[in-house]
N, C-alpha and C positions, 0 to 999 in steps of 0.2 A: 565453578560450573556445576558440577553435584548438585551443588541444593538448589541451584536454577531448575536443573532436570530433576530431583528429588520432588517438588517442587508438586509437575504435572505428574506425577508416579501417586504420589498420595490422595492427589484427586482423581484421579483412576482407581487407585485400592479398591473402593465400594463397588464399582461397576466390576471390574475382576471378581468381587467376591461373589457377586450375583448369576455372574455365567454360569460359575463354577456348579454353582446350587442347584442352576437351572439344569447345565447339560447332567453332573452326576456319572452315572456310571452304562449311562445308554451308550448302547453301541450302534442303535441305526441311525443312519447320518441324515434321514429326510425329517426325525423326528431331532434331532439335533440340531440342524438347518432352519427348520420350523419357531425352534425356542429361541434361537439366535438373534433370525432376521425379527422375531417379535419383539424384543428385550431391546434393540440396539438402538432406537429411537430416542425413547427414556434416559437410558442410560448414559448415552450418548449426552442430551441435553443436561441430565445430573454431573457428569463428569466438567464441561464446560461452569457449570455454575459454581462448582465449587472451587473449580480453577481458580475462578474470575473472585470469589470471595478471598480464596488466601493471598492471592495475589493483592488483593487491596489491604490486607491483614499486615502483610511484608512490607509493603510498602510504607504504610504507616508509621509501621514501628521502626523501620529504617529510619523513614525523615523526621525524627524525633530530633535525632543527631546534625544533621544539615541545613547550618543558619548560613547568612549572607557573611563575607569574611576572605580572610586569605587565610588557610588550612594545609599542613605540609600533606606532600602529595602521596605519603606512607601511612599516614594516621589514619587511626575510627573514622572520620570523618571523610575520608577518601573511602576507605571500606565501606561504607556506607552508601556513597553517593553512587560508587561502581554498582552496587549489588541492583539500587534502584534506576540507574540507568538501564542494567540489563532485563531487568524484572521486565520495564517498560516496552523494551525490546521485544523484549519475547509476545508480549501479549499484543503486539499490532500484527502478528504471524499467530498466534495460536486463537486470539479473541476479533481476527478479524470484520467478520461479518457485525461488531459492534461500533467498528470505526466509520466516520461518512455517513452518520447515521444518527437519527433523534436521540438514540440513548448515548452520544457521544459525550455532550456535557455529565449527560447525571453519570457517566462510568469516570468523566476526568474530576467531576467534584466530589466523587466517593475513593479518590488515591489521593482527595489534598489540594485540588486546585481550585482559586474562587474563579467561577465560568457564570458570567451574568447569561440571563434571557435574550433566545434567540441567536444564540450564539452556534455558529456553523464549524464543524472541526472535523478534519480528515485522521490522518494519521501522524497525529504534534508527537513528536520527542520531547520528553522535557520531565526537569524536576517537579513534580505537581507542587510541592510543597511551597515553590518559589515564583508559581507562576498565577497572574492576572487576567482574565479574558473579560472585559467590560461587554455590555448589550450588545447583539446584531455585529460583533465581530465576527471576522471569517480566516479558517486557519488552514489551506489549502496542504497536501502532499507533503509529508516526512520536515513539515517547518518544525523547527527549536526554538522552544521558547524555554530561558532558562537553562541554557546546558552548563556545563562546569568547564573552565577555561585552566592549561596548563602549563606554568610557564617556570623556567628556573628552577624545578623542584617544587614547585607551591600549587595550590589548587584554588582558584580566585571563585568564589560562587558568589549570584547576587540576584536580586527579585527585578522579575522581568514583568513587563504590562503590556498587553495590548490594547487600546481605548477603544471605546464605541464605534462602533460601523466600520473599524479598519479591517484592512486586509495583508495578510500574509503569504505571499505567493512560493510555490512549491520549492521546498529545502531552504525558503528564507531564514534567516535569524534573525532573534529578537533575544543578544544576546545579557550577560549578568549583568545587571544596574540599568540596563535601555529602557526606555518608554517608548512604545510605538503611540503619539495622539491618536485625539478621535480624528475618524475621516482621513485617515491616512494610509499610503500602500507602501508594502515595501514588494519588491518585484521576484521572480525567480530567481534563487540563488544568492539573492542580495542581501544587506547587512541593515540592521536599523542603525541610522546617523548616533552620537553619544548628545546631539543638538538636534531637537527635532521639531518643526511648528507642526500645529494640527492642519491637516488639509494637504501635507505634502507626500511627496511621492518620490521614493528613492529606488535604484537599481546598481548593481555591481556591488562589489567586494572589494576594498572598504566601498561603501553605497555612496550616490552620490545624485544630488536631486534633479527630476526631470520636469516636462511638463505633461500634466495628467487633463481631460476632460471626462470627470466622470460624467455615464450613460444614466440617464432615469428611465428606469423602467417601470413598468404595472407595479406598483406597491403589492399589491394581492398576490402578487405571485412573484416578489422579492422578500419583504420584510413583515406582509401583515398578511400570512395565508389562513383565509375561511378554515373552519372544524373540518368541513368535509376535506378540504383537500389536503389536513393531518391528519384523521385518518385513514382517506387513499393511502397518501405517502408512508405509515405506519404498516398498511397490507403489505406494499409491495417489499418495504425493510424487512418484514418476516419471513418474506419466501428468501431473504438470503441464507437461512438456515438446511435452503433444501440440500445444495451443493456439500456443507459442511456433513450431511445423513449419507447422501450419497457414498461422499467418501470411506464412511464407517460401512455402510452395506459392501462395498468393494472389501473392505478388510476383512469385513465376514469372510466372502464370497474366497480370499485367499486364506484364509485362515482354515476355514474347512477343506478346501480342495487342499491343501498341502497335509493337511491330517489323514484323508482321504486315500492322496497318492500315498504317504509315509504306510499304513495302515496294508496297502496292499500291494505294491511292487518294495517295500524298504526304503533303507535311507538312501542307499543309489537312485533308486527311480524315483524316489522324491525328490533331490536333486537334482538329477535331469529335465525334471517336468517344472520345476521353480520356476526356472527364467522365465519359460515359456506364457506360463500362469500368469507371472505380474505382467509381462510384458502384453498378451493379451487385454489385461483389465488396466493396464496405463491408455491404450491406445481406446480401449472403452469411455474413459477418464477424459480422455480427450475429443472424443466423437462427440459425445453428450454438450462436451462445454461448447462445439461448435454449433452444435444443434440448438444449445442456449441461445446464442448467439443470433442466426439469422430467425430464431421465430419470438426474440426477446425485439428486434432492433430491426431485424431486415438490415439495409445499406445506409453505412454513413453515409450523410452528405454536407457540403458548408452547409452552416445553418447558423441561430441564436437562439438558446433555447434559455428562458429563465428556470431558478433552481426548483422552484415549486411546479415542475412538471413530471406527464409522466416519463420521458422521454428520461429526463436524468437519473431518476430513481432506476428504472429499468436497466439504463448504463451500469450504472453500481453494482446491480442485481448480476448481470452481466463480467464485469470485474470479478465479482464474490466465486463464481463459477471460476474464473483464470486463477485465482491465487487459491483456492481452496480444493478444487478439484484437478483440473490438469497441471497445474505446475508441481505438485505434491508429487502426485503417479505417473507422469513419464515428462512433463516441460522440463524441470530443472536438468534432466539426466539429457536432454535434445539441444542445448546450449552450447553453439558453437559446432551443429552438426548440420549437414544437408537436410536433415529430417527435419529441423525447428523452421524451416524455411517453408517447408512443406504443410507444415500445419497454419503458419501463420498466411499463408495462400489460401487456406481452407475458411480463414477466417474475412477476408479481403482484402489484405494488405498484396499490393501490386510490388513483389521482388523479383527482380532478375536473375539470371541465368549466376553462379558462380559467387553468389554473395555470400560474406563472412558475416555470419548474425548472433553475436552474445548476453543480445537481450529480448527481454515479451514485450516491454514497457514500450510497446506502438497502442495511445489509448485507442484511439478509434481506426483502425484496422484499413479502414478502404479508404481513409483519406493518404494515407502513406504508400510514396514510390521510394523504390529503390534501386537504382541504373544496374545492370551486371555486371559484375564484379566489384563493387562495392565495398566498403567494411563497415560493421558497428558493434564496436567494441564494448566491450562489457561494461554493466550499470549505464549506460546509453540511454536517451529517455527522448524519445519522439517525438515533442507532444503536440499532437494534433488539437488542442482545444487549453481554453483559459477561460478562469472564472472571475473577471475585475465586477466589480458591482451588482453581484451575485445574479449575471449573468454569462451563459456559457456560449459562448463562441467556438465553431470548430471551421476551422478551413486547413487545406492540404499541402503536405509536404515532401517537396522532390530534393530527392538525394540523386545526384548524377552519376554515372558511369565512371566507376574506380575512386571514387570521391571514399574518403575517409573522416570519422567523428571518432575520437582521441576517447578515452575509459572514462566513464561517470563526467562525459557533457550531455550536456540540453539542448536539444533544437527544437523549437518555438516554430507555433501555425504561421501559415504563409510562406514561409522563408523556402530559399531554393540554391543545394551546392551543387555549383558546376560541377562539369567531367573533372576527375583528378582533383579537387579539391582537397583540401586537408584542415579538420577543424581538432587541434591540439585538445589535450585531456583537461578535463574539468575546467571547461569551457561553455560560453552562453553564447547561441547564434540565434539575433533580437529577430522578434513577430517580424515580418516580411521581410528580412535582409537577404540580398544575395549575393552570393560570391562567388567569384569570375573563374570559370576552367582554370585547372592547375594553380589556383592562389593556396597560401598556409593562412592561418588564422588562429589566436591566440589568445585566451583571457577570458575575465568575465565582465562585460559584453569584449565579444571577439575583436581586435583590430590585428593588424597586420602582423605576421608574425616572420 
């Protein structure tokens, strides 16, 4: 863990040295403040970049070591594969506002991954080195492609594929030696088959095939968008940098004021005045991303929006604000508190009186109810909308009164749990299912528990 965190520290170094230079030996804080908020742009952006270079430097040089094979789970080769699991880790949190986004290919084929054209990708986990993305694939929320499987002491790695125009739906696997074909889905949460034809369609864990009618939509604004509408889509990717600035202005903004208080009431009244400071510029943190928010998007509502709109990019724009500015400064510390409840109201989401809430991840806000007294246990995922044939569907989702969703499950648009309901942990509750006052439920997809 060191040199994970060593890591982001040496890409900072240059920007540390430059404050240093900048501020010097002034003692007035408005001309201090002044050289600060000037610098922290720049710097800002420098520090991100060089991040995002060493980090593909490590990487590299990591997966020099990490062929397909069974590998004891102690060796270089476990060393190795950890470091670049984490590496990867870290940068769907610190390099955000790169993921869900044009430069997603050219940032996963410069760690080692071959990513054909037009290739759509969120936030993949995965060995770059071992992993395949054919044309106009789509790789939806926290999928794995390529992970490292551990069993008996041993460590089984193996090259994973995704083929032409398939899709991976959020937290899928496309696990070592799988082929997902062309034209193929695998679903939330679900497993790619070790036997798979092209054109098919699996769900659950182990996955297990369904029946699929893919939608044709406007080509133009699925798979063959006009210039102009890559470079709209291009504008709008850039303003996600704004949220990332912000947060550095805020650090200013604390950085001096606590120098400020230190400076002139000590280190007692500097202490005193801390909480108060961050906690101030948390709830700043969070105003702003709400302000994002209704003048980014105004109100959800069901809809279907294809990917080449501006409605989705703005979404994203929107998202980049939740994970890079409020969740940083005061969301993560409001988890599991009456206050998280409070903000995510601010946002549109309809919760009731007394509800236990240990997650953000409601994407679309005013499509989610939540009855009083409720639970939604941590890494819980809401989700109000899905992207099968790179179209985006969002309709609404009612959680009943005292109803319970079990740690890291999925509920899926449409669906509706009764009063008292109970849907067990790491669990999948399917696009429009409902289940009856006070029933349990269990699995991935849910049946009776």
């Amino acid at each position: 863990m060191p040199l994970l965190t060593g890591l982001f520290a040496v890409s900072a170094a240059p920007a540390v040295a430059v404050l240093y230079l900048l501020i010097g030996h002034t003692r007035a804080y408005s001309s201090v403040f002044d050289r600060v908020i000037a610098a922290s742009v720049p710097l800002a952006l420098l520090t991100m970049g060089l991040y995002a270079l060493l980090l593909v430097a490590v990487v590299r040089l990591a997966s020099r070591r990490i062929r397909p094979g069974l590998h004891p789970a102690r060796g270089r080769v476990a060393w190795c594969v950890w470091l670049v699991h984490n590496l990867m880790n870290s940068a769907r949190s610190q390099l955000f506002p790169l993921y869900a986004s044009l430069l997603t290919p050219i940032w996963l084929r410069l760690l080692g991954a071959k990513v054909g054209r037009g290739v759509e990708a969120s936030t993949v986990l995965a060995l770059p080195g071992l992993m395949r993305v054919d044309d106009h694939a789509f790789l939806a929320d926290d999928t794995l492609v390529a992970p490292f499987e551990i069993r008996g002491g041993w460590l089984h790695l193996g090259r994973a594929s995704v083929g032409k125009r398939s899709f991976v739906g959020n937290s899928g696997i496309v696990a070592p030696g799988r082929i997902l074909p062309d034209d193929s889905l695998v679903g939330v949460l679900a497993d790619t088959p070790a036997q798979a034809e092209p054109g098919g369609s699996w769900l659950g864990r182990p996955g297990f095939a369904v029946r699929r009618s893919p939608e044709q939509g406007d080509t133009a604004r699925t798979y063959a968008p006009a210039t102009g509408l890559v470079l709209a889509r291009s504008a709008v990717e850039t303003c996600r940098l704004l949220p990332v600035l912000v947060t550095v202005l805020l650090g200013d903004l604390l950085a001096t004021g606590l120098q400020a208080a230190f400076d002139r009431y000590g280190l007692d009244g500097c202490a005193a005045l801390a909480g108060l400071l961050m906690l101030a510029l948390g709830v700043t943190a969070c105003l702003i991303t709400t302000a994002a928010k209704w003048l980014l998007l105004g109100r959800f509502r069901e809809a279907q929006q294809p990917l080449w709109s501006s409605f989705v990019w703005r979404n994203e724009l929107f998202d980049t604000f939740v994970e890079e500015l409020a969740m940083p400064w005061l969301g993560g510390t409001l988890i599991g508190t009456p206050f998280l409840n409070t903000w995510l109201r601010s946002l549109g989401a309809k919760i009731g009186r007394g509800v236990w809430c240990e997650t953000h991840w409601l994407p679309e806000t005013d499509l989610v109810r939540v009855g009083d007294g409720a639970t939604l246990n941590r890494g819980v995922v809401v989700q109000t909308h899905l992207f099968h044939d790179r179209l985006m569907r969002m309709e609404t989702i009612d959680i009943g009164p005292g109803a319970t969703v079990g740690p890291h499950s999925i509920v899926l648009l449409g669906s509706t749990l009764g009063a008292g309901a109970t849907v067990g942990p790491s669990s999948l509750v399917m696009r429009g299912e409902s289940l009856p006052d006070g029933s349990r439920w269990l699995g991935n997809p849910v049946a009776r528990w």
